[in-house]
N, C-alpha and C positions, 0 to 999 in steps of 0.2 A: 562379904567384902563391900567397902564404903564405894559409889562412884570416883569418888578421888583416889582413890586405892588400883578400882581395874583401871583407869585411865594412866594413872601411872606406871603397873605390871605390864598390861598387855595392849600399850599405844606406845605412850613416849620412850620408854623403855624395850621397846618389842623387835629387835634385830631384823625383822623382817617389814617395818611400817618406816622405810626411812624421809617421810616430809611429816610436816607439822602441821597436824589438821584444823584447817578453818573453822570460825564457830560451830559453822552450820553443820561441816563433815562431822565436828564433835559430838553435836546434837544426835546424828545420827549413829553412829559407833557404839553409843553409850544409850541407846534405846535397849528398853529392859521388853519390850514388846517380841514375840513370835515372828510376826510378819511386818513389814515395815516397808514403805513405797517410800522414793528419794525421786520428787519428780516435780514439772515447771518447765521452767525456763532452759535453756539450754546455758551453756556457759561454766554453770554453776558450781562445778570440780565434783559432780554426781559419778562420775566414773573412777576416778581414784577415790571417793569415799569409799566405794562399792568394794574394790581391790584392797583397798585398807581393812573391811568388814571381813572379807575374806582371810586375809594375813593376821587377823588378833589370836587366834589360838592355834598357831601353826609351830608354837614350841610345845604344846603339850602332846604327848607322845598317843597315837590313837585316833586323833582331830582328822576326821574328814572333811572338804569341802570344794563345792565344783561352782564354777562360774559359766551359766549360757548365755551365748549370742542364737541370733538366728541362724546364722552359718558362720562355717568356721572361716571364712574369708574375713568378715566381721569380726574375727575374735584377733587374726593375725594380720591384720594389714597394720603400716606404720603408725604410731601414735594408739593400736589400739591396746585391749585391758593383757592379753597375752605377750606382746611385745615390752610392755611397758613391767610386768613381772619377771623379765630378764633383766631389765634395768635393775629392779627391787633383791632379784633374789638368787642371780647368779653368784658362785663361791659362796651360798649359804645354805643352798639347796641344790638336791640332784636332778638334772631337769631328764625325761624322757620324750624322746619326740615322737616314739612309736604309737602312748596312749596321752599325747600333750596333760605331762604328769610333771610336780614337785613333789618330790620326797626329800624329807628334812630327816638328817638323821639322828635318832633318838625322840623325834619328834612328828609331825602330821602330816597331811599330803592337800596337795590341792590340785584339784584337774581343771580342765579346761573343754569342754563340749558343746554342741550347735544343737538347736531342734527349728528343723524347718520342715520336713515330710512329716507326717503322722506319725510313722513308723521310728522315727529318730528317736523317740520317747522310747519305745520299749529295748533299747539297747542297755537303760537302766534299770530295766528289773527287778533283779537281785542286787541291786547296787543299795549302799548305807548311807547318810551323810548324814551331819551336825550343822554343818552349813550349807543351804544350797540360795545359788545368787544369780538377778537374772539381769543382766546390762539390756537398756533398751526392751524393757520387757513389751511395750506398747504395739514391736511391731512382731510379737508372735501372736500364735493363737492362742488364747486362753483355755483351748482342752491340753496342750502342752503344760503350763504352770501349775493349775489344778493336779494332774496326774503326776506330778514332781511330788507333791506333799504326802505319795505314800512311799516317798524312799528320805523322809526326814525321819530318823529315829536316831537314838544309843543307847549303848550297853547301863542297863541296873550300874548304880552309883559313880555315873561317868559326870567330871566335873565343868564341861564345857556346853554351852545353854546352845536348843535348838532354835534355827534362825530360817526361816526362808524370808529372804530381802533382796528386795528390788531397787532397780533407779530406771526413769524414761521421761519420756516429752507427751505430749497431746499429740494427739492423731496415731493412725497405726490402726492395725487387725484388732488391737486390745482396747482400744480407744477407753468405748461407752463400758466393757468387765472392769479394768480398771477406775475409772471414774467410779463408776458405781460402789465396787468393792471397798475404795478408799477413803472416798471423797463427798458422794454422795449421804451411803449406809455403813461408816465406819462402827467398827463393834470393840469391846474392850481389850482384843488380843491383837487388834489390829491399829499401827498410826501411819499415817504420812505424814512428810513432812516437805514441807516446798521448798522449790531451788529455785535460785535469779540470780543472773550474770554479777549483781551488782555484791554475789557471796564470795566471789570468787578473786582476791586480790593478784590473783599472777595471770592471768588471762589481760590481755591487753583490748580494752573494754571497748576505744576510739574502732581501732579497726574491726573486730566483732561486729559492732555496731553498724558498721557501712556493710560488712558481708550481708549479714541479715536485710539490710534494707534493699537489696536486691531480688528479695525474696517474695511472693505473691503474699496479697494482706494476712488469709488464712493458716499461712503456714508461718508466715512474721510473727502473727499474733502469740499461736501457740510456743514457738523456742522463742523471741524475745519477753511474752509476757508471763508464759505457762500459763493460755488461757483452754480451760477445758471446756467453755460453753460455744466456741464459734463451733458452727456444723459444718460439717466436712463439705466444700463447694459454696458455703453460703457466701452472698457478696463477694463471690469474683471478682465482678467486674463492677467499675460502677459510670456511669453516663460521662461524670463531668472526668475522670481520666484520659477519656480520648481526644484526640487533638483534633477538632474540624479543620480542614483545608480546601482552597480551591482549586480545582483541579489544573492550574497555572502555576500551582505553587509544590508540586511533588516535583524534584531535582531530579534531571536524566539519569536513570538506574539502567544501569548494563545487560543486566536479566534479572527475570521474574519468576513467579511459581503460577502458578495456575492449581489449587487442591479443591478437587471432588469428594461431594460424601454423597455418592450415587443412592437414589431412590429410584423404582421403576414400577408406581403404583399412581392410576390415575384418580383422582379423588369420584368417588359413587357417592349416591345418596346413603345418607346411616354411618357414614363409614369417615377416617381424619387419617391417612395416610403422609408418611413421613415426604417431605421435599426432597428432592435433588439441588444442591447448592453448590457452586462451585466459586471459591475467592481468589482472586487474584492480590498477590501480594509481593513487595518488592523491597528492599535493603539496601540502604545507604546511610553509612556514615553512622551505624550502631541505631538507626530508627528504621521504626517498619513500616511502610505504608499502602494500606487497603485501597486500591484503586477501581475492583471492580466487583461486581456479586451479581450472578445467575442466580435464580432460585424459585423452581417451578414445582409444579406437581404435572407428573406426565407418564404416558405410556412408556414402557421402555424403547420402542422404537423411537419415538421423537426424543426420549435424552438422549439417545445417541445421535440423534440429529445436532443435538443442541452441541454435547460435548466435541461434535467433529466441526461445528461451523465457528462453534468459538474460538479452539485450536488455529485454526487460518485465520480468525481475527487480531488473535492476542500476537500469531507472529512468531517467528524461529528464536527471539529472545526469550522467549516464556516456556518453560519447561513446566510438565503435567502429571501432578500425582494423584490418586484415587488412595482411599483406606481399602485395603484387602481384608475384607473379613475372614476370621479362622477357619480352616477347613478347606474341605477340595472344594466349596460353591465358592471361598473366595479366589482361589487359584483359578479356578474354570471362569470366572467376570473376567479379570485382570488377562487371561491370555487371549479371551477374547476383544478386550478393547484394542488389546498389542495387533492381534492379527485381521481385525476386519473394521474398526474404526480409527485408529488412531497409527497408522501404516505411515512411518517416516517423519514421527513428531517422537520428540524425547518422553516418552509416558513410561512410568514405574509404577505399579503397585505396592503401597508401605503397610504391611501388615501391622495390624493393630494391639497394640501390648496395653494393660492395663489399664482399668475405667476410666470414663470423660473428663473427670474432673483431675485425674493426676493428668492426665493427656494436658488439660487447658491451662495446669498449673504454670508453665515456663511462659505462656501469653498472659496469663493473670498477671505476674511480675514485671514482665515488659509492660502493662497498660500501667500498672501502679506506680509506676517509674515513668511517667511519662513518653514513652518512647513509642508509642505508635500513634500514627494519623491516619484518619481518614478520611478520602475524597468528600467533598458535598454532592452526592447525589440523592437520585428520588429513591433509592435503597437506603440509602444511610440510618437511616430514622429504624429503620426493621429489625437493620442489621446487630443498631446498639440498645434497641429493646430486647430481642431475643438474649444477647449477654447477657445484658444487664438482670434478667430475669436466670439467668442459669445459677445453679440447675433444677432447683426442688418448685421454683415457681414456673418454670417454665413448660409446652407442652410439645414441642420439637426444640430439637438441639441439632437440627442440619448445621445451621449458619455456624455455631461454633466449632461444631468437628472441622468444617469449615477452613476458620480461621485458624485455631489451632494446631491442626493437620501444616497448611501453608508457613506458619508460626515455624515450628519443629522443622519442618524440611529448608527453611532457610537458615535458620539457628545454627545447623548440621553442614552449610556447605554446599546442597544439592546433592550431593555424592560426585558423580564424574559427571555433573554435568560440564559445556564446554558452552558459552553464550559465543550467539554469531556475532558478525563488525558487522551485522544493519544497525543504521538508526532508524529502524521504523518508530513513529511514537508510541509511548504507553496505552494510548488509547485508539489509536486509529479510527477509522472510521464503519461505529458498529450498526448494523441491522438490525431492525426488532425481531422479536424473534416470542411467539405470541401462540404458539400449542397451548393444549390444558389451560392449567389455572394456573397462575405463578404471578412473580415480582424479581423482577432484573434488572 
């Protein structure tokens, strides 16, 4: 059959594919290749091509084919590829919600399945398919995708061609396998083929555009450019983003945070023990502004000194978080600082979910955007080197759990914090405070 032939049988013509595929979705549709990546930019109508790739042989009677997300939340929330096939193929197909199945009758089925535990993979075993399709492939694991390709087969003189094909963005669990697999070491059963917003005619490009630009450089780069070389964290942050100010010129803020990234290791000889840094940080008027940084190296008893004399410095406007690390030793810190250092100051423990650099990503985008300032003090200079250098050059990353930590917890509200009616000032008047070795 001529490419103009399947395009016309099983696209324009195909009861089940009802929009008109863009070039680029063409391009892909009508790839005669095995394996095929539809990835870049974000925007780009890579997930209804995907849905359409799935839907081309769903009138011939036999056609299996399954579409994975990471989880099934991802496959069924609004806008997503399962919701969006009730649009497609309700009254044309039987839907089942028991095994999120179409069955077409006299004709194919297409399911619907997540893999995000290990284990998720082996619920298909025995299972067959002609088509298997992975949306967002980038953020599973690559031992998932791989173990998919021993349940691509069919029946001796079956007329419908086996496919595993993909669509995703840079970055993800799959990042550098895919890059590699596609892009890098592409082989002759394998193509990708690039997306960009600018393929996608029904996407409204202006607003897209502002969304993204809200976004930290790293993560802009990759869904607005589909760039697959930045490195995950590289250039954060960069110097001339931040806004210097005088410390006359931060606007009365109501309350503030105070976030700890607790160290309790005093620097020896032979030995480069992490800091205890704690940022003060405050919100007004959609900008954020860094007013103050402890940041020592000390025995544990003197950071508890430090974190208790600070607390009466900063004042009942400033509310005090620490990172709780995972485990009963981070629950055992945190109930200790509740109950013997920090006795009738608002202190939380924020247990810490996923690595530094997702952590820093929502302050990356706030600096990229201009919207934070920082005081001019004799820290300042430390504070936007160490950034600036996160994370792959850098060789402590206190200062930014840091900011980041404070970052996140004002972003969020505070939770129930309540700020007193003092006007004490932002800065009051502090004591030095000169244990160990440090910079505050």
């Amino acid at each position: 059959m001529s490419t103009r032939d399947l395009a016309e049988k099983f696209i324009y013509e195909n009861p089940f594919i009802p929009i008109t595929p863009t070039e680029r979705q063409l391009r892909f549709l009508l790839s005669p290749k095995r394996e095929v990546f539809f990835g870049g930019a974000a925007g780009g109508g890579k997930s209804a091509g995907l849905l359409a790739a799935a839907c081309m042989y769903l009138p011939i009677k036999g056609y299996s084919a399954i579409i994975f997300r990471r989880s099934y939340a991802d496959l069924s929330r609004e806008g997503a590829l399962l919701s969006v096939s009730k649009e497609w193929l309700t009254g044309k197909a039987e839907w089942s919600e028991r095994d999120h199945t179409w069955r077409v009758p006299g004709g194919g089925v297409l399911s619907f399945g997540y893999l995000d535990a290990e284990r998720d993979r082996y619920a298909y075993q025995s299972a067959e398919f002609q088509g298997i399709f992975f949306d967002e492939v980038t953020q599973l694991e690559p031992a998932h995708y791989t173990y998919m390709h021993s349940r691509l087969r069919r029946k001796r003189g079956a007329r419908v061609p086996l496919r595993i094909w993909s669509t995703g963005n840079p970055g993800g669990k799959g990042h550098q396998f895919f890059k590699d697999r596609f892009i890098t070491s592409p082989t002759k059963d394998r193509e990708f083929i690039p997306s960009s917003l600018q393929d996608n005619p029904h996407v409204d490009t202006e607003m897209y555009l502002r969304a993204l630009g809200e976004l930290d450089p790293i993560t802009r780069a990759r869904l607005l450019d589909g760039d697959w070389d930045v490195a995950e964290g590289a250039g954060m942050f960069h110097a001339d983003d931040f806004i210097i100010i005088r410390p006359d010129e931060v606007p009365n803020i109501s309350y503030m945070v105070r976030y700890w990234d607790l160290a309790a290791s005093a620097p020896k000889p032979g030995r480069d023990p992490d800091y205890t840094a704690g940022v003060r940080m405050g919100l007004k008027d959609g900008r954020f502004y860094i007013v103050d940084l402890k940041h020592v190296r000390s025995t544990p008893g003197e950071v508890e000194d430090l974190v208790r004399r600070t607390a009466e410095e900063d004042g009942p406007n400033t509310a005090i978080r620490t990172e709780e690390e995972p485990g009963s030793s981070g629950k055992t810190v945190t109930d200790h600082y509740a109950r013997h250092v920090l006795v009738g100051f608002d202190f939380k423990g924020i247990r810490s979910t996923g690595n530094k650099a997702a952590r820093a990503r929502p302050f990356s985008a706030a600096t990229a955007n201009a919207n934070v300032y920082v005081v001019r003090r004799h820290w300042t200079d430390t504070l936007i080197e160490e950034l600036s250098l996160f994370p792959g050059a850098c060789l402590h990353d206190d200062i930014t759990d840091g900011c980041s930590g404070a970052f996140n917890v004002l972003a969020e509200g505070l939770g129930n914090y309540e700020p007193s009616s003092s006007s004490d000032s932002i800065f009051g008047d502090i004591e030095p405070f000169t244990p160990g070795e440090g910079r505050y």
